[in-house]
Each structure stands twice: as structure tokens, then as C-alpha cells.
C-alpha positions in Angstrom: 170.3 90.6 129.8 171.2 87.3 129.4 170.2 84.2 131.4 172.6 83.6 134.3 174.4 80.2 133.5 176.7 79.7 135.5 174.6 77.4 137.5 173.1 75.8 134.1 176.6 75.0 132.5 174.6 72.1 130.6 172.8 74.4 128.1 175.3 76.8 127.2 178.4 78.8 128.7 178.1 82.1 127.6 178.8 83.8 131.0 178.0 87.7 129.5 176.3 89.9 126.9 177.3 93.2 127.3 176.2 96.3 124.8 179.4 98.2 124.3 179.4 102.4 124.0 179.1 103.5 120.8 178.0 100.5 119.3 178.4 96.6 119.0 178.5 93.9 122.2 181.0 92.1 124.0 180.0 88.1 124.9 182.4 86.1 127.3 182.0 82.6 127.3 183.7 78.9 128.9 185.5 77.5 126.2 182.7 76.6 124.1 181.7 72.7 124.8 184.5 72.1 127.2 182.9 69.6 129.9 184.1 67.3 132.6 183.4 63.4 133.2 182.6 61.6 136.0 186.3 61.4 136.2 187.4 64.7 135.8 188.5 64.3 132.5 187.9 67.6 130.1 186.0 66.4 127.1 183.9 68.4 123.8 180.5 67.9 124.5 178.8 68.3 121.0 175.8 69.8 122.3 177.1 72.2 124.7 179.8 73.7 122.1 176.5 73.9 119.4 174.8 75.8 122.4 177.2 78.2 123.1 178.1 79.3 119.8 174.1 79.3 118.9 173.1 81.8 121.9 176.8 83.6 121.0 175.9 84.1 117.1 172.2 84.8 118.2 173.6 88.0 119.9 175.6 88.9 117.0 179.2 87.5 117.6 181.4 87.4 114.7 184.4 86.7 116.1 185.4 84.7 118.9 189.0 86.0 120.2 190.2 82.1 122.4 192.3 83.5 125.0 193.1 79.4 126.8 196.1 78.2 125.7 196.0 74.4 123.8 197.5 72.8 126.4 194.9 73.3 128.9 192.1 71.8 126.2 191.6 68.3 125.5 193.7 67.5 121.9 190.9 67.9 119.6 189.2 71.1 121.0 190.7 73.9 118.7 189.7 71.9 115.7 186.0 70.9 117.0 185.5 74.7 117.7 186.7 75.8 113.8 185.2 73.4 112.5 182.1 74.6 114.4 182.8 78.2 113.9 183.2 77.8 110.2 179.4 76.2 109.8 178.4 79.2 111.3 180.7 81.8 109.1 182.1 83.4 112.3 186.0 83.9 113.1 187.4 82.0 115.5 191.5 83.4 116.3 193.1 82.0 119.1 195.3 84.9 121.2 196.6 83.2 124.4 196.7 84.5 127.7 198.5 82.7 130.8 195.2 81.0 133.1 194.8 83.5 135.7 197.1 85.7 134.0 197.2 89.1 132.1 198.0 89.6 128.4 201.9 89.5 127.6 203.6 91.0 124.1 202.6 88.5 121.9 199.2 89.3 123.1 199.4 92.8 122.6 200.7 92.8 118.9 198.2 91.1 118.1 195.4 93.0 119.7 196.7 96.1 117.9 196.6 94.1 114.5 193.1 93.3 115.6 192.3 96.6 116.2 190.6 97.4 112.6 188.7 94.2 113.0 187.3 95.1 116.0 186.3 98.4 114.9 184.9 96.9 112.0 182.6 94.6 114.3 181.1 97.1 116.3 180.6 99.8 113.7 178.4 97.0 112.1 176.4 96.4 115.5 177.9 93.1 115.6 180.2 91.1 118.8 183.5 90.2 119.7 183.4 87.1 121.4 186.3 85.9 124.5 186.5 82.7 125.8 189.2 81.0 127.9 188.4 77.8 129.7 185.7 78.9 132.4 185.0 82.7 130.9 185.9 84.7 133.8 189.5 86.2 134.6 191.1 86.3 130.9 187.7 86.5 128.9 186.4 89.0 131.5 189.8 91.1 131.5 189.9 90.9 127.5 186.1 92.3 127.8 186.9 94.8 129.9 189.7 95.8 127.6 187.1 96.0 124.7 184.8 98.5 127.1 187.8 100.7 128.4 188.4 101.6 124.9 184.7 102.6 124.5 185.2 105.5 127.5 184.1 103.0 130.3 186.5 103.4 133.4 188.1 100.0 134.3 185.3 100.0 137.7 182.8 100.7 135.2 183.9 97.7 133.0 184.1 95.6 135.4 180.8 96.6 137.2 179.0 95.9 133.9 180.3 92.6 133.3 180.3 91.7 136.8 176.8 92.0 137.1 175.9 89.3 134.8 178.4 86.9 136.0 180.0 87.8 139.6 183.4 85.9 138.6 184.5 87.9 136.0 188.1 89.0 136.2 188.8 87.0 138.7 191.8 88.4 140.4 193.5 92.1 142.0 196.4 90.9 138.9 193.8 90.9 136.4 191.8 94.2 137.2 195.3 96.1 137.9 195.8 95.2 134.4 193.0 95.9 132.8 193.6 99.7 135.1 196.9 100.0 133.4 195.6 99.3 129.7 193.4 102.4 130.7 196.3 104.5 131.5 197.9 103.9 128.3 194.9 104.6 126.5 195.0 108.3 128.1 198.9 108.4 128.1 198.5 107.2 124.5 195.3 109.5 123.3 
């Protein structure tokens, strides 16, 4: 089990590492070096996006699915984090989700174009990786997404995620949401 950081933001903000059935991990994350001034301005900090992705790659992500939208994100952020992403050889794809939102259509076509990509990931014992800006509603209801489809119920998924970071999917919205996916799963299977 991880380390708890959501106390410790300074080294790192990778919120979860969660083994997934039937193979691979989950990790939710803060946006990866997003930190605040003295006067509440959101800034990169260099070593906190380095730390992040280090402990996030460390557990085996090799994609990292960005669920914030730009505008929340100081101007250079996106290109920091490829940049970053590409030293390390891991995929960074942003797939935008409204802040304490739940995933909309664009969303959703692209998680099904995803869908042999993620396979891929966890057949190979590797991670998917979510981050929005804090790691908790959208990364946590994109996480749980990833764990419903491995046969965990959405209380299940939630438990599990929860219990490395108590935010996670932060609102009734979210976790009806990520209950619904599950239903469509069945209606679907």
C-alpha cells in the first residue's frame, strides 16, 4: 500500500495504488506538480511533477489518462507534463471530465477507443494512471470505472480506493455514475 500523501503533498501526489482483478493496477494522482503560492496562484513545481510521475512509473504506470480540463491548469502545465512524460516513455492523453463532474460523450468515445489500450496495460501487469487537479472525484470515479470492469461492484471500487485516500469520488453525482457504468456493463454483457 502506498504512503498516505495527502497530508505530504510536497513529495508527491499520487493519492492511490490499487492492484486491479485479473491483472495490472490503477494509480490516481493530483495533477502531477500542480502547487499553490503564497498567493494562491497554481504554479508547476518541477520537483513535485518529477515525484509524482517517479513513484507513478515505479508502480508500473504506462499511461496517464488527465481527466482536468486546460483551463483549470496554469498555461504551461499540459506541455511540462508531456514533456515529462516523454523522458519517461509513458503516455500521457488528456480525456476531460467537468471538476466535480461525471464523464459526458466525448468522454465516453474515447474510453471505448481506449478500451484495447487498456486491456493491453493490464494484460502486461502494468498501470493506468488518472489525474485531475486534486486526484479524488474525477480520477477516483475514472478508477473505479477501471475496477467495475474487472468484476468489482461500484461499493467494492470505491471501498478499495477509498481506503487509501478517504476523498476519492468525492460526491453522491460521481458514485451514482460510476453505479450506472456498472449497469451498462451487465445490460451490455
Amino acid at each position: 500500500m502506498p504512503e498516505d500523501h495527502s497530508d505530504d503533498g510536497a513529495f508527491s501526489s499520487v493519492r492511490t495504488i490499487c492492484a486491479r482483478p485479473g491483472g495490472g493496477r490503477v494509480i490516481t494522482m493530483g495533477f502531477p506538480g500542480l502547487d499553490t503560492d503564497l498567493r494562491g496562484q497554481s504554479w508547476i513545481n518541477p520537483d513535485l511533477l518529477d515525484a509524482t510521475l517517479t513513484e507513478a512509473a515505479a508502480a508500473g504506470m504506462q499511461l496517464l489518462l488527465v481527466h482536468a480540463r486546460a483551463d483549470e491548469l496554469p498555461a504551461e502545465a499540459m506541455a511540462l507534463l508531456r514533456q515529462a512524460a516523454k523522458a519517461r516513455a509513458l503516455r500521457c492523453l488528456a480525456l476531460p471530465i467537468e471538476d466535480y463532474g461525471v464523464p459526458g460523450t466525448a468522454f465516453l468515445r474515447g474510453w471505448r477507443r481506449l478500451r484495447p489500450v487498456f486491456v493491453q496495460v493490464f494484460a502486461a501487469e502494468h498501470a493506468v494512471g488518472m489525474c485531475c487537479h486534486h486526484g479524488a472525484g474525477r480520477s477516483g470515479l475514472v478508477a473505479a470505472m477501471h475496477l467495475v470492469e474487472a468484476g468489482k461492484t461500484p461499493a467494492e471500487a470505491v471501498s478499495m480506493l477509498r481506503g487509501q485516500f478517504a476523498e476519492t469520488v468525492e460526491n453522491e453525482q460521481q458514485y451514482r455514475w460510476v453505479e450506472h457504468h456498472a449497469r451498462q456493463l451487465r445490460t451490455a454483457g
